[in-house]
C-alpha positions in Angstrom: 0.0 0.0 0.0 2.6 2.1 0.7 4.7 1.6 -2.5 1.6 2.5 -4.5 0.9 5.7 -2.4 4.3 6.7 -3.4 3.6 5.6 -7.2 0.8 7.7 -7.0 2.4 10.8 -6.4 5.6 10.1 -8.4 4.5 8.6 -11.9 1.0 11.1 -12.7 -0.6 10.3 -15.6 0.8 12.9 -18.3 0.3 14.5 -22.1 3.8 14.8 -23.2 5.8 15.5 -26.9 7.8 12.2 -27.7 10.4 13.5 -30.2 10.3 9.8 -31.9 5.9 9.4 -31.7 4.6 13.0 -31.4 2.3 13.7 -28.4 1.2 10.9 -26.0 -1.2 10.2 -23.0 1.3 8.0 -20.4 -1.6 6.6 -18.4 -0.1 5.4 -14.7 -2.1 4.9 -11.7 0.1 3.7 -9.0 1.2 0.8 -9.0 -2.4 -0.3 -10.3 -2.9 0.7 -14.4 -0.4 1.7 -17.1 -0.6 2.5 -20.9 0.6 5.1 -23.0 -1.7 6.0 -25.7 -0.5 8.4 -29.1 -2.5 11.3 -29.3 -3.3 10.4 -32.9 -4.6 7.1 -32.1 -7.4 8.9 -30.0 -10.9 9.0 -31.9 -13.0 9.5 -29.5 -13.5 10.9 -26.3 -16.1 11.2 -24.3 -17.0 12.7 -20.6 -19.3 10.8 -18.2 -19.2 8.3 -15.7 -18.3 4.5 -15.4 -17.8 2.3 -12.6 -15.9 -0.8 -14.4 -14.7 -2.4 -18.1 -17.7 -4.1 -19.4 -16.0 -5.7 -22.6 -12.6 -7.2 -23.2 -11.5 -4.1 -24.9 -11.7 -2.2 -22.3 -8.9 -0.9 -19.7 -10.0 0.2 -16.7 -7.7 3.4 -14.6 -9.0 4.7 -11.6 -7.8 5.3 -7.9 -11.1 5.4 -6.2 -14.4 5.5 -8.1 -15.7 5.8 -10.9 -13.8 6.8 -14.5 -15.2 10.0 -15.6 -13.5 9.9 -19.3 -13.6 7.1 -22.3 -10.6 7.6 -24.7 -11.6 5.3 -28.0 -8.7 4.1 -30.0 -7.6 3.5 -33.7 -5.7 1.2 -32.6 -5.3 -1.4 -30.0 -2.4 -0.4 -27.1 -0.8 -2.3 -24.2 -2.7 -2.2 -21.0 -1.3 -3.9 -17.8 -2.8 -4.0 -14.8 -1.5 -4.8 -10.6 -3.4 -8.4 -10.9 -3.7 -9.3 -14.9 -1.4 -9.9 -17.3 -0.8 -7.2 -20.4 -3.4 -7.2 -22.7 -4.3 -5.1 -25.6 -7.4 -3.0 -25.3 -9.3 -0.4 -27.8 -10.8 1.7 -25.2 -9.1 3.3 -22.0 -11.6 4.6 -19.1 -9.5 7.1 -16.8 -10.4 9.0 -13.3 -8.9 12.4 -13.9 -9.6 15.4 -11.5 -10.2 17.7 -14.3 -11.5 15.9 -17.2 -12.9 19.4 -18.8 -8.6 20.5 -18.8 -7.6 17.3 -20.3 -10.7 16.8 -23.1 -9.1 20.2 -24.1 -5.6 19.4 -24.3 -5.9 16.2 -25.5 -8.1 17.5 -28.6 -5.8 20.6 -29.0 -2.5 18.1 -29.6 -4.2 16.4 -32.3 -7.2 13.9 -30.5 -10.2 12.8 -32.9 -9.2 14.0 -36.0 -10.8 11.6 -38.2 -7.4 10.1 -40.3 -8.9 6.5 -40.7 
């Protein structure tokens, strides 16, 4: 518990440039959730509220509660939780404290732009 305290406030969850990919969401809760997600890849997102993955697909990143944003994917990305094994899953669902601040710089480095 403590080790993932410590996670928690040393490895955020972060929009960053990657000189090699371009912009990308690095997903980490704790010691719990992990996945780094290209801001390119991202074709939908969407504000609201869910309380676990439903499908396969589905990664689920959250502390306490319930997610409050759903990142779609183009493509499938790594997701590796504290209990499971990596798998590869098509739709993220985070816990952010401000998902309003994030929807808005995710969309402004380049999320949903339909390149299909």
């Amino acid at each position: 518990l403590i080790g993932d305290a410590h996670a928690l406030r040393l490895y955020p969850t972060l929009l960053r440039k990657d000189e090699e990919n371009g912009s990308v969401l690095d997903i980490r809760v704790g010691l719990r959730a992990r996945a780094r997600a290209h801001i390119s890849d991202i074709v939908e997102i969407e504000h609201g509220e869910w309380h676990k993955a439903t499908e396969e697909e589905e990664g689920f990143a959250s502390v306490m509660g319930a997610a409050n944003l759903r990142l779609v994917l183009r493509r499938p990305v790594s997701f590796r939780s504290i209990f499971q094994r990596p798998r590869s899953v098509t739709t993220l669902l985070l816990r952010v404290d401000e998902p309003g601040a994030l929807v808005n710089a995710l969309r402004e480095a380049g999320a949903e732009r339909d390149e299909r």
